[in-house]
C-alpha positions in Angstrom: -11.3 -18.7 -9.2 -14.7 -17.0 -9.1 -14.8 -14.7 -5.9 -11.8 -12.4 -4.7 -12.0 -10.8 -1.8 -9.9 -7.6 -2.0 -9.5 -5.8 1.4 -8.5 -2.2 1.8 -9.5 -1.6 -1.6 -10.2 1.6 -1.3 -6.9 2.8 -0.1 -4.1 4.2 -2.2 -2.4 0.6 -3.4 -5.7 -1.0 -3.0 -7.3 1.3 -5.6 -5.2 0.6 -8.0 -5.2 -3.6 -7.5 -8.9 -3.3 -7.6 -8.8 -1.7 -11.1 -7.0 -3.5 -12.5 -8.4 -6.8 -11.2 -11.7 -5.7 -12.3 -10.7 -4.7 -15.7 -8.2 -7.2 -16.5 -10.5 -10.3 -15.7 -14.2 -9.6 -16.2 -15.6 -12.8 -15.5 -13.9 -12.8 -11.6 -16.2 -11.0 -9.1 -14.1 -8.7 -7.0 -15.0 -8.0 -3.4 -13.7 -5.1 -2.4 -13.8 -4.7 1.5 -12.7 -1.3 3.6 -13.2 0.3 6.6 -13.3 3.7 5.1 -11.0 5.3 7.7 -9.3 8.6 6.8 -7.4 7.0 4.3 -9.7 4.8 2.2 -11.6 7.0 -0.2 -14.2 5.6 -2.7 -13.8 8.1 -5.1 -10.5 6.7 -5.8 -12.6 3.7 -7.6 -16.0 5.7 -9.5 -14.6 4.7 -12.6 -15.1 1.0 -11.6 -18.7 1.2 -9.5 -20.7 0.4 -12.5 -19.1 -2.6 -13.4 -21.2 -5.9 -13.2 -18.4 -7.8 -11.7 -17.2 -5.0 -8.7 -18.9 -4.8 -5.4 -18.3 -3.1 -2.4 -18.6 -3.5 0.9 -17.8 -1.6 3.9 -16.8 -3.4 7.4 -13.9 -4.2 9.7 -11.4 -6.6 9.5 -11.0 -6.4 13.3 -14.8 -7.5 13.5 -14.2 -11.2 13.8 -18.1 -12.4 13.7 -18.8 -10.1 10.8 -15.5 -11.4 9.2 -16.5 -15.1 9.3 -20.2 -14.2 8.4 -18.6 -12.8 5.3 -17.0 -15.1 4.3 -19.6 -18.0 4.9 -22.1 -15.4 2.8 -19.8 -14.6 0.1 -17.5 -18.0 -0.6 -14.5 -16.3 -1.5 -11.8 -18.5 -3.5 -9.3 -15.7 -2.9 -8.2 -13.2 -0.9 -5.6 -10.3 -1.2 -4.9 -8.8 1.5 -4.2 -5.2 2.0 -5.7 -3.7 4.5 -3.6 -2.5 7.3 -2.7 0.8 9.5 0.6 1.7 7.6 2.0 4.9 8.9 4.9 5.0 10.8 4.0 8.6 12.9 0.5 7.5 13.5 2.2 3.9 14.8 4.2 5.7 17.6 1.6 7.4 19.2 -1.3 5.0 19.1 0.3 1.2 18.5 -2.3 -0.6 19.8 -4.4 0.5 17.0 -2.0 -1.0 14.6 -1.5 -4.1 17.0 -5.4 -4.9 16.2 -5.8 -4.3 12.5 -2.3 -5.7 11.4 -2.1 -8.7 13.4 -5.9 -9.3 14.8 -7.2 -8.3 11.8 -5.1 -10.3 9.5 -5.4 -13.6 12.1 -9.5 -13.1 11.8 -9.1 -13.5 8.0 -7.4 -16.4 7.9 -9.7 -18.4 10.6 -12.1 -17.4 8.4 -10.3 -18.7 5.1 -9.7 -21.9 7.4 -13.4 -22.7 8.0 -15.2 -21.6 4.9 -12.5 -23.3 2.6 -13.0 -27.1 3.3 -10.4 -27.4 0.5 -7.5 -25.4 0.0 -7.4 -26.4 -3.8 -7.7 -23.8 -6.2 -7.4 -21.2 -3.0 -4.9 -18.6 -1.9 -4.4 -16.1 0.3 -2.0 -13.4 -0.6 -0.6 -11.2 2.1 1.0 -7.9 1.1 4.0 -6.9 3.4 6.3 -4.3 3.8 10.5 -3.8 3.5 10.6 -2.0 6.8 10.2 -5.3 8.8 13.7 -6.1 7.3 14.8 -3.0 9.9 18.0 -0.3 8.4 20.3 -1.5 6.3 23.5 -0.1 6.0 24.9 -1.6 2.8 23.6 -4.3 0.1 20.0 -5.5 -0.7 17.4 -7.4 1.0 16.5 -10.1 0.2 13.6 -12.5 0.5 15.7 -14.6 3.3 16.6 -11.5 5.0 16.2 -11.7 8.9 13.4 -9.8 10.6 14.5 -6.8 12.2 11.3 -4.0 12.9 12.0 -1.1 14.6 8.8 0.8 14.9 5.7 0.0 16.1 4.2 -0.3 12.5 7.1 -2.0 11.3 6.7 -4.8 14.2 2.8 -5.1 13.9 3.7 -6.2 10.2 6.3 -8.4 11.0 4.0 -10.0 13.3 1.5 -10.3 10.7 3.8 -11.9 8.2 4.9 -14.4 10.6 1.1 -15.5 11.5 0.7 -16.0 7.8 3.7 -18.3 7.4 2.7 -20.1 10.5 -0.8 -20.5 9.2 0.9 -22.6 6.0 3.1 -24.3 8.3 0.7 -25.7 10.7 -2.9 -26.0 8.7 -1.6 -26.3 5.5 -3.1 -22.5 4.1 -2.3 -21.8 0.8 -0.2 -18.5 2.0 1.8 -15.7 -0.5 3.4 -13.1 0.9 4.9 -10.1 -1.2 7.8 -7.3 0.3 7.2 -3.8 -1.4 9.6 -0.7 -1.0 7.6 2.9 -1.0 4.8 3.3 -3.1 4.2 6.8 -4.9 1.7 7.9 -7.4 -1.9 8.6 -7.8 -4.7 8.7 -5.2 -2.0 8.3 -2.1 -3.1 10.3 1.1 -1.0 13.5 1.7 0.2 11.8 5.1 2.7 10.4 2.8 6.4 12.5 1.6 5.8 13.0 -2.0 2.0 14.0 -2.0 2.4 16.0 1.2 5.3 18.1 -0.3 3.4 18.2 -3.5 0.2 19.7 -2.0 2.6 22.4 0.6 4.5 23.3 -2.8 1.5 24.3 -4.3 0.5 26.5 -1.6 3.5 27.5 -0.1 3.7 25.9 3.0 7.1 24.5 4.8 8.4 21.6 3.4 9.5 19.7 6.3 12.1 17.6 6.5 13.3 14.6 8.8 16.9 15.6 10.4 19.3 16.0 7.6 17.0 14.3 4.8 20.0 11.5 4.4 17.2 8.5 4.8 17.7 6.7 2.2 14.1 4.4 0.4 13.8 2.9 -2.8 10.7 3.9 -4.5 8.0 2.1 -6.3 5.4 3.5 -8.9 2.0 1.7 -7.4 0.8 1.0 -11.0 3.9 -1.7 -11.1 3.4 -2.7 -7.8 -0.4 -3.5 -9.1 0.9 -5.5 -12.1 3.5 -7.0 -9.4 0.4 -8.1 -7.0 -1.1 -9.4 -10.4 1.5 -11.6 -11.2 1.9 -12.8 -7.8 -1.6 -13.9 -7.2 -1.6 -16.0 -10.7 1.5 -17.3 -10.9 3.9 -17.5 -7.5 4.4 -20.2 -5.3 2.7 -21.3 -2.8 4.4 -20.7 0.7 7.1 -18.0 -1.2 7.7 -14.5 -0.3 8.4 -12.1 -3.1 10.2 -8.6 -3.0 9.0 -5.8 -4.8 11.3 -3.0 -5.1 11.5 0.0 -7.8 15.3 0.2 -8.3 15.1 3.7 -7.5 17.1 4.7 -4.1 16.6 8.3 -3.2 18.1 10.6 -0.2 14.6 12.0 1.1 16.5 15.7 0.9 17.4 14.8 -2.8 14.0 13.8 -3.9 12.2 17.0 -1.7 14.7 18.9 -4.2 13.6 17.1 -7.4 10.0 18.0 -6.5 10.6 21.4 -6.2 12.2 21.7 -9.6 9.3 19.5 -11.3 6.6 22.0 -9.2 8.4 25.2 -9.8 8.8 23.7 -13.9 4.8 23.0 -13.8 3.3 26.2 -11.6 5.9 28.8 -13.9 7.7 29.4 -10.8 11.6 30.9 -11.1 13.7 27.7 -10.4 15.2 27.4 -7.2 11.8 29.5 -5.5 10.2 26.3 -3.6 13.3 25.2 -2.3 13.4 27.8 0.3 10.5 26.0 1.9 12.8 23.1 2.9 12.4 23.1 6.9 14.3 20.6 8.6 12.9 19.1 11.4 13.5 17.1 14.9 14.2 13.2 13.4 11.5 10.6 13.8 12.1 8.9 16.4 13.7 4.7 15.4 13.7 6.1 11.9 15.1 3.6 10.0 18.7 4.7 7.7 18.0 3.3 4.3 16.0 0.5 2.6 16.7 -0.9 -0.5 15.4 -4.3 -2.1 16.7 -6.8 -4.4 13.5 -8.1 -6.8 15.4 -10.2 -9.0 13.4 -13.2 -7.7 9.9 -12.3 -8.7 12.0 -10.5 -11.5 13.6 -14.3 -12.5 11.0 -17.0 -11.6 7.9 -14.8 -12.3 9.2 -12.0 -15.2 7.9 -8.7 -13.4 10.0 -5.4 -13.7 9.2 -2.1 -12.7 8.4 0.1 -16.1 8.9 3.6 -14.8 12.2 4.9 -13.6 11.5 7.6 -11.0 11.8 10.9 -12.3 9.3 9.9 -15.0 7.0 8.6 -12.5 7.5 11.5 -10.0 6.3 13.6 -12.8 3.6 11.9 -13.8 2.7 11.8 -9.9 2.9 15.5 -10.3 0.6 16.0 -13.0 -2.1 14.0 -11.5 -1.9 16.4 -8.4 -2.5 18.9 -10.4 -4.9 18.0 -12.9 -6.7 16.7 -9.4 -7.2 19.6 -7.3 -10.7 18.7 -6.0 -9.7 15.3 -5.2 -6.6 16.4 -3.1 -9.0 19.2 -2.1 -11.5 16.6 -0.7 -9.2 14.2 1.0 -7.4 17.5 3.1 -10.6 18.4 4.2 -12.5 15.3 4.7 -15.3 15.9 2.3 -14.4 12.4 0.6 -16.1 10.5 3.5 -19.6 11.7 2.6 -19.1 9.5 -0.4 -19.7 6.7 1.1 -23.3 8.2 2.7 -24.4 9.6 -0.4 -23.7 6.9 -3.1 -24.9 4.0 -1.1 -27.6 5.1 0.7 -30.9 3.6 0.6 
């Protein structure tokens, strides 16, 4: 392959695939294609800007005619896709906006694979997924084969997605991937998210709030392995085969709140025990899934990935970041980050 077309590349995940695409394999030009919505934030990616084979380009996925013209211009050979609305809150009270970005958006790519790639050979198109279209489980793993159960609106716009994808491969033959990841955590995520959100009200004493009890249950991914994952995927798995991604690392949500506080009150000199009196419980979410939990001894077996970090070493390398990135978090909270995109690019 030549051309890879990269979308929502400057989100958290994204970020982190574009990097390492970029670096790993310098003679592959990478497209990297976002919206820039509150979440996707170009200074996540500064370190890579100056390199010959990296290029940006801002647009929407939900454009269809800018979309094809795209691809027509550009003659991808690849595409991973990433792009999507991904938070459950934000889900329930505007779905259609997810409706059009998850499942539009993802359908206008593929039409556009379709006509510009007159053959499929030497072509993929990788869609990244989620575990919570698998729904709550109560006991064991899921699996690859697991049957679709979504239970928010989020959840349901990337079932819906995934299912377009494997109809795509089904009926017109498109060289489809699709990958299943747990939680992400680490670097550059947007403070909508648990861990960075308690890590930024830690810091400055704010409430730490808390679903119900805190006895939802996720298994937890460090989004550097989930990069290499993605990697690995794109080279070397099958075509028309989903892969799970999971970290290995189940934690109650009240457990791992009280783990950050201990790493924080560790790092700011704080007596131990001080930020735990933040913990606020709050109203539940409403159709908020029990536990998730994946098995990823398939891409573990047929394709040899394996998460490197175990979490309370990744937690605390999330946490130093965070704090050795106070202007960044600073900037995102505030929205400064979205002049970026005016002031580096303009004419």
């Amino acid at each position: 392959m030549d051309k890879i077309l990269i979308t929502g590349g400057a989100g958290f995940i994204g970020s982190h695939v574009v990097r390492k695409f970029v670096s790993a394999y310098p003679g592959l030009q990478v497209f990297n294609l976002d919206m820039l919505t509150y979440a996707g934030n170009l200074e996540n990616l500064r370190d890579v800007e100056p390199a010959e084979n990296y290029q940006f380009i801002k647009g929407d996925i939900t454009d269809r005619e800018f979309i094809f013209n795209l691809f027509a211009d550009y003659q991808f050979d690849g595409v991973i896709h990433l792009a999507a609305e991904s938070h459950v809150d934000r889900s329930i009270r505007n779905p259609l906006e997810f409706i059009q970005t998850n499942i539009i958006g993802t359908v206008n790519l593929m039409d556009a694979a379709r006509e510009n790639w007159h053959s499929f050979s030497g072509k993929r198109f990788y869609h990244i997924s989620t575990d919570e279209v698998y729904g709550s489980l109560k006991e064991g793993f899921f699996i690859e084969s697991t049957p679709y159960d979504p239970k928010s609106p989020y959840s349901a716009s990337k079932a819906s997605s995934d299912h377009f994808v494997r109809a795509y491969q089904n009926t017109y033959g498109l060289p489809i991937v699709i990958s299943n990841c747990s939680n992400n955590y680490g670097p550059n995520q947007f403070p909508e998210k648990l861990i960075p959100l308690m890590i930024h009200n830690i810091r400055n004493g704010k409430e730490l709030p808390v679903y119900g009890k805190g006895d939802n249950i996720r298994d937890w991914l460090y989004v550097q392995d989930h990069a290499d994952a993605i990697d690995i995927i794109f080279h070397k798995g099958v075509n028309g085969e989903t892969y799970n991604i999971g970290g290995e690392n189940e934690w109650k949500n009240i457990d791992l709140v009280k783990l950050l506080c201990k790493i924080m009150d560790m790092k700011l000199g704080r007596k131990t025990g001080s930020s735990e009196k933040l913990i606020t419980f709050v109203k539940d979410r409403a159709g908020h899934d029990f536990r998730y939990a994946i098995d990823a001894s398939k891409v573990s077996n047929e394709l040899g990935w394996k998460p490197s970090l175990q979490f309370e070493e990744g937690l605390e390398k999330t946490v130093d970041w965070y704090l050795s990135n106070d202007e960044w978090l600073k900037n995102v909270t505030s929205g400064e980050y979205q002049k970026y995109y005016e002031d580096f690019y303009s004419a």
